[in-house]
Every structure is written in C-alpha cells, then in structure tokens.
C-alpha positions as CSV (number, residue, x, y, z in Angstrom):
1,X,-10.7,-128.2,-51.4
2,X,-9.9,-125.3,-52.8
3,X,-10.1,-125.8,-56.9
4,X,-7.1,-124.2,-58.5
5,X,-3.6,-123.6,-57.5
6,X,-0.8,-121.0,-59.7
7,X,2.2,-119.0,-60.1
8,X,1.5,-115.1,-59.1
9,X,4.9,-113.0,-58.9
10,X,6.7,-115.4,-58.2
11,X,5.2,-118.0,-55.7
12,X,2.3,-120.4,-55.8
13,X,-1.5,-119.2,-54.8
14,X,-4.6,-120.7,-54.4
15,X,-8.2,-119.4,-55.2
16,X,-10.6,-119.3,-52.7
17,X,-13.0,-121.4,-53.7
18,X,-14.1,-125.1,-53.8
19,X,-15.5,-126.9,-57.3
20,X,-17.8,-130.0,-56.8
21,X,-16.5,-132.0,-59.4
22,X,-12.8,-131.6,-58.2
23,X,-14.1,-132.4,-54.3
24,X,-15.9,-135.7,-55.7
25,X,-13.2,-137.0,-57.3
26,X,-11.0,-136.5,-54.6
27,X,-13.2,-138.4,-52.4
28,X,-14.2,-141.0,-54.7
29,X,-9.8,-141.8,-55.6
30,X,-9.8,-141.7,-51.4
31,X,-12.6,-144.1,-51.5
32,X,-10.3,-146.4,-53.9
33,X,-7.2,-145.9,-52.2
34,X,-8.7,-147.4,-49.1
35,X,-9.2,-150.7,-51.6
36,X,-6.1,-150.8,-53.0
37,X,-4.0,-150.1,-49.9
38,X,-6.3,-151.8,-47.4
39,X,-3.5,-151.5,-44.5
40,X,-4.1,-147.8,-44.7
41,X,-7.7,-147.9,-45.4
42,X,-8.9,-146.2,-42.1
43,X,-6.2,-143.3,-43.1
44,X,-8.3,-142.9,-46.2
45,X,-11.8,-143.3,-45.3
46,X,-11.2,-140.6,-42.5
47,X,-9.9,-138.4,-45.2
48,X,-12.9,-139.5,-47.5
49,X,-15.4,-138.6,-44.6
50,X,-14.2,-135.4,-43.9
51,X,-14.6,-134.3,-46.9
52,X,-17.7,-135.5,-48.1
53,X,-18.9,-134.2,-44.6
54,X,-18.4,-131.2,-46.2
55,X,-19.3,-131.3,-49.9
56,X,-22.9,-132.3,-48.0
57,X,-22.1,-129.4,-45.4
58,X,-21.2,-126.8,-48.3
59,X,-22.3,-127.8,-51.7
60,X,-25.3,-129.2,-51.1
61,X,-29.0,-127.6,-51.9
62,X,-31.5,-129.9,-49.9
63,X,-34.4,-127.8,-51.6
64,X,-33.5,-129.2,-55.2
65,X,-32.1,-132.6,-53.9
66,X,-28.7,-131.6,-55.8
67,X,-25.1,-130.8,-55.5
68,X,-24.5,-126.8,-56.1
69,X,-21.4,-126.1,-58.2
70,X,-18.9,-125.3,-55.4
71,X,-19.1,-123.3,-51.5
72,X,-19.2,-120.1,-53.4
73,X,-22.8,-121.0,-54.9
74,X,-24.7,-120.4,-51.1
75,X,-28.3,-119.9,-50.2
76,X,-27.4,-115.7,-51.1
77,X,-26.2,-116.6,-54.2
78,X,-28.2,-116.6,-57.3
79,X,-26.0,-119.3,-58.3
80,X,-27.7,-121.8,-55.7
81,X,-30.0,-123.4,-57.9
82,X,-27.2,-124.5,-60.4
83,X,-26.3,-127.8,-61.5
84,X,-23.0,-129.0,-63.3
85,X,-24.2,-132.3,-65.3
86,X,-21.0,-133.4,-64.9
87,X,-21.4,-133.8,-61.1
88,X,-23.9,-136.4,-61.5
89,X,-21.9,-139.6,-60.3
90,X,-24.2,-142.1,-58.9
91,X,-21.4,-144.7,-58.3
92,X,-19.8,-142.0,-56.4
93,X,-22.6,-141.1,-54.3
94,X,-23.0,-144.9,-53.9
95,X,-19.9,-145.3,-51.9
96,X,-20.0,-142.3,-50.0
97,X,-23.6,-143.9,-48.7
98,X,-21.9,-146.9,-48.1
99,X,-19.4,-145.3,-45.5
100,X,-21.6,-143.0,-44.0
101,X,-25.1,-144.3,-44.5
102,X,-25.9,-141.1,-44.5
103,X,-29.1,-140.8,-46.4
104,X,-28.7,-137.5,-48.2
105,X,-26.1,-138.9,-50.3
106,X,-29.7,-141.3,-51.3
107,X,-31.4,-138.1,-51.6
108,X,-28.3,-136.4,-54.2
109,X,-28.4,-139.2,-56.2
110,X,-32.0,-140.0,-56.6
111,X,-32.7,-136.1,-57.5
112,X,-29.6,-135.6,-59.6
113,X,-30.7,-138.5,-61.9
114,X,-34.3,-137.2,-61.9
115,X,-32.9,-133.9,-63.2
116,X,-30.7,-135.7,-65.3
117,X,-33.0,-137.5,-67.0
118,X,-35.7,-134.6,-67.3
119,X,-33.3,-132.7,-69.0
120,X,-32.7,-135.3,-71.1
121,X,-35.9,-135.7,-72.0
122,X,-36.1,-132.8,-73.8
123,X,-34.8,-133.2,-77.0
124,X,-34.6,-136.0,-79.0
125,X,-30.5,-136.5,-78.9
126,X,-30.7,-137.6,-75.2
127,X,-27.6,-134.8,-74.7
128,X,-27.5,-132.8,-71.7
129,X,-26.0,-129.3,-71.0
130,X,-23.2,-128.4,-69.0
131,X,-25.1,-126.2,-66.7
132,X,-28.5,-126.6,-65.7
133,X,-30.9,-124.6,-63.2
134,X,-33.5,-126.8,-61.3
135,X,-35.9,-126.8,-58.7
136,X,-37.6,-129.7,-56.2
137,X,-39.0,-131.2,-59.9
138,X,-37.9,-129.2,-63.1
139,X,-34.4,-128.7,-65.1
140,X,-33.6,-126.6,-67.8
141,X,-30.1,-125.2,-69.4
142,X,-29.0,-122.3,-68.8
143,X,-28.1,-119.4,-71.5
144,X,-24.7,-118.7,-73.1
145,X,-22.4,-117.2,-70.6
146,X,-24.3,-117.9,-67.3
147,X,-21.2,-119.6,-65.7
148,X,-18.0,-119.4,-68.0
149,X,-18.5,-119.4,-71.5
150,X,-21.0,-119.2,-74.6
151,X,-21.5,-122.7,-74.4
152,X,-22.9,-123.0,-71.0
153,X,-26.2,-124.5,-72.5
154,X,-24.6,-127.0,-75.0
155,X,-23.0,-130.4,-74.5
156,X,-19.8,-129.0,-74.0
157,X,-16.6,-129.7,-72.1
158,X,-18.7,-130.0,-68.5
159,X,-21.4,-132.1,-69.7
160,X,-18.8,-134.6,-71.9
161,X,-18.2,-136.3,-68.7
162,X,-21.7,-137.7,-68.4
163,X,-21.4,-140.8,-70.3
164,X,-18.3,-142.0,-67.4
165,X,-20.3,-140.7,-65.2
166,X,-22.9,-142.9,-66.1
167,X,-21.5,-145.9,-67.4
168,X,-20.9,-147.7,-64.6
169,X,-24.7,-147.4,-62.5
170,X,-27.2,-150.2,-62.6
171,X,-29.9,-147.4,-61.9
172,X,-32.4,-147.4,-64.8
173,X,-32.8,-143.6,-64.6
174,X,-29.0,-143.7,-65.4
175,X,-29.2,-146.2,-68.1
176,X,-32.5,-144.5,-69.8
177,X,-30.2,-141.7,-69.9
178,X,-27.1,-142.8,-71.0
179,X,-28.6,-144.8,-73.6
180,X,-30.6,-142.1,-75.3
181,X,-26.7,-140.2,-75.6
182,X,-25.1,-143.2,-77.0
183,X,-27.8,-143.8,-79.7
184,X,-27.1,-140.3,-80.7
185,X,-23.5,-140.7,-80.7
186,X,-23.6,-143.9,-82.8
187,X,-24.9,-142.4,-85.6
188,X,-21.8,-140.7,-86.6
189,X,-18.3,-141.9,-86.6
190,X,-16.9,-138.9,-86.0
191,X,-17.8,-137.5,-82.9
192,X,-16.6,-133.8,-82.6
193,X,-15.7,-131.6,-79.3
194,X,-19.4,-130.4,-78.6
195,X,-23.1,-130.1,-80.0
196,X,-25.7,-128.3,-79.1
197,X,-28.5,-129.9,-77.5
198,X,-30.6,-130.8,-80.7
199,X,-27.6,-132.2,-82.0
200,X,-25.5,-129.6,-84.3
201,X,-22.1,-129.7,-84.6
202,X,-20.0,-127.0,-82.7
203,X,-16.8,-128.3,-84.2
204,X,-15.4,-130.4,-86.4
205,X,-12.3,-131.6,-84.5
206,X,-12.6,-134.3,-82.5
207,X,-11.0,-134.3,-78.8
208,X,-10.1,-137.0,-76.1
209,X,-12.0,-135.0,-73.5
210,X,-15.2,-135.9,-75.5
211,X,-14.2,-139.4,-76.9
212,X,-12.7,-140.7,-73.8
213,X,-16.1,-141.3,-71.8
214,X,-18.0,-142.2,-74.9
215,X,-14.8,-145.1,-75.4
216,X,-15.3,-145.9,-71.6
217,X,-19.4,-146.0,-71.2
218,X,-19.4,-148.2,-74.5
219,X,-17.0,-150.4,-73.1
220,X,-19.1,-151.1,-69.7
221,X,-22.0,-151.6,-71.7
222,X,-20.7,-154.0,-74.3
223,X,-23.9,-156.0,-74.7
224,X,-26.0,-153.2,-75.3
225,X,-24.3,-152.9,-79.3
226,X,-22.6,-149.6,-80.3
227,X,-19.6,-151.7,-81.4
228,X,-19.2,-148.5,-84.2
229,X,-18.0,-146.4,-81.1
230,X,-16.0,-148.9,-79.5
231,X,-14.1,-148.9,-82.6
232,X,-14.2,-145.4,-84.0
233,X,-13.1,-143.9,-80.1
234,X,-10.2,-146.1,-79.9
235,X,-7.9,-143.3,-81.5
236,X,-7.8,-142.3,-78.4
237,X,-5.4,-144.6,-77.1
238,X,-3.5,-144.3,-80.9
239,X,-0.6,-141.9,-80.1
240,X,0.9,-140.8,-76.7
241,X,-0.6,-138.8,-74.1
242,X,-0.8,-135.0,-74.9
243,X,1.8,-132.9,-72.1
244,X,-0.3,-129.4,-73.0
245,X,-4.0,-130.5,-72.4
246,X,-4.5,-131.6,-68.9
247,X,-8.5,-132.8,-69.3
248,X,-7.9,-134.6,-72.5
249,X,-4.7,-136.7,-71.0
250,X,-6.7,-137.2,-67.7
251,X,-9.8,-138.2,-69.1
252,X,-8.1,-140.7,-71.6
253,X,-6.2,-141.8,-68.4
254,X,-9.2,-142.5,-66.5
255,X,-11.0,-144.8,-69.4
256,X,-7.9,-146.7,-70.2
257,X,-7.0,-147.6,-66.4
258,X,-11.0,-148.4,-65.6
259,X,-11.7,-150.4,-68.8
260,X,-8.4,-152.4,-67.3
261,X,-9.9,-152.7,-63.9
C-alpha cells in the first residue's frame, strides 16, 4: 500500500512507496475484521493474503530473516539491511502463519525477535532503537539521521511501539525483551517522549505516543507487577482525544479498545 496520501495544487496524491508498519497493520485489522464480521470473512482473508503475499514478496530480506522497511528498501539499496523495531509484531506474524502456513512468516518472526532481543542486550535499559541494521546473527542502531531524523538510534517515536508490539506474545524472546523495557520504565513515574539507549532523557514532556503502549503492555502483563505504570500512564485516557496529533490519538485508541477486548 502505498504509505501516504495529500493535497498537492489542489487534488489528492499519493507517494510511491510502501511502509511495513502501515502494510502490517492493514493486514493484521483485515485479519480481525474477518473475526468480527465472520459472514464476510473470506472477503477479508483474501484481502489479508494478498497483501501479505506481498509484504513477503516486497519487504522481505530472507538473508537477515527480517522485514525491510518498505518496497523501496530492495536488494540495490543500501537500505536493505534495515530494520524498523517497531515492525516487530509476533502476534501479527502469528496470524498471518495461521492463514497461509507459510513458513517464512516462522522464519520473520523467529529472526526479528533474535534481533530484537540482541539489540536489547546491549545496554542495560533493555530499550531498543528505532532503526537498526542487521545481518543473518548481529543488530546494531544506526547513527543520527540514517533514515529520517537525529534520533534514528534512540528510543524514539518508531521504537515507542515496541512494548504493544510485544505485549501480547507468549514467546520468551518477546517477554525477556519486553520485560527488561518495563523494568526500566518503572523506575520513573514520569516517562518522557524518548531516551537514548543508556537511558537519558531526550525530553521532558510526556506524550501518548510513548505512554500508550507502556499503559497497554502493563495491562496484558498484570501479574508480572509494575502496578506504578499502570497508574502513572493512565493520564492518557484523562482528557479527550487530541484532533492535531494523529499517532498520539491512534496509539491511545489502540490500547484503550485492546485492554477492552
């Protein structure tokens, strides 16, 4: 799907290229459509096929068992070796297995947590970047302004995704990982918008885009303690949805409706 649509002189245009984290969202709300509206659920699942046919036909790296960042990141690119954190959804790639069996969606989701994990393993704050490059068996952040901005390498507005991403998987890779970010995040009851990997401070405003998953992985994972975030990332859900700041409203969307379900 192509990634972004807007107004240019006067009518509506579209860029050219796809973004993986836009394409598995798509297919994963498909995926649930075909759940809640189960009289149309062969509509959906064909819709959900074809294009996860082609996330695996055009974003997919089978040398670094990972998702590239969208069809513009080929095999000529230097870009090809490029993770987005964010995109690692094992849930996701659990239910695209499940209507395909096709086993590379097996193979995404056992490398992507291997990476995920690896680079979590190197610092002590668990926290992951927004961009990473990796090979068959090694991750590492990228520099400032690799991909779109100076934070690039930091936990930043990509990589604040992770804990939803997360919270959900019975995978212990997944759990190891997650947990290791919310013991970090627990020590502070003010979680700001962003931190560099060995934990400083980027801001000192707090943001729905980062609180949202934090509020939603604790939730799932109740019994594991954290009851300090539970409480200090309900302010979320204390005044109405913001009409200017699409991420923040849709992220704080997406934890209230799955912490109902």
């Amino acid at each position: 799907m192509k990634w972004r649509q807007y107004r240019k002189d006067g009518r509506w245009v579209s860029d050219a290229n796809s973004a993986t984290d836009g394409d598995l969202f798509i297919a994963m709300a498909l995926d649930r459509a075909a759940t809640v509206w189960p009289q149309r659920a062969g509509y959906y699942h064909r819709l959900e096929r074809q294009l996860t046919n082609d996330i695996l036909a055009y974003e997919y790296n089978p040398q670094t068992r990972a998702l590239t960042v969208g069809n513009w990141a080929t095999s000529k690119s230097k870009y090809y070796r490029l993770i987005r954190t964010s995109d690692v959804a094992p849930t996701f790639f659990d239910s695209f297995y499940r209507l395909s069996h096709d086993q590379r969606w097996r193979i995404v989701k056992g490398g992507m947590l291997d990476h995920l994990a690896d680079l979590s393993g190197q610092h002590r704050t668990g926290l992951v970047p927004d961009f990473a490059w990796v090979t068959a068996d090694h991750a590492k952040p990228v520099k400032p302004w690799t991909v779109a901005s100076k934070n690039d390498g930091n936990y930043s507005y990509n990589a604040c995704r992770v804990p939803m991403m997360l919270a959900a998987s019975k995978d212990p890779r997944a759990q190891r990982t997650l947990t290791r970010m919310m013991k970090f995040f627990s020590q502070s009851y003010h979680v700001t918008a962003g931190y560099t990997l060995a934990g400083k401070q980027l801001t000192h405003h707090q943001s729905g885009s980062f609180s949202a998953p934090i509020f939603y992985a604790v939730s799932r994972n109740r019994d594991h303690g954290y009851d300090n975030l539970f409480d200090s990332q309900k302010f979320i859900f204390s005044k109405p949805l913001t009409k200017d700041n699409y991420y923040d409203a849709t992220l704080t969307s997406i934890a209230a409706m799955e912490r109902m379900n």
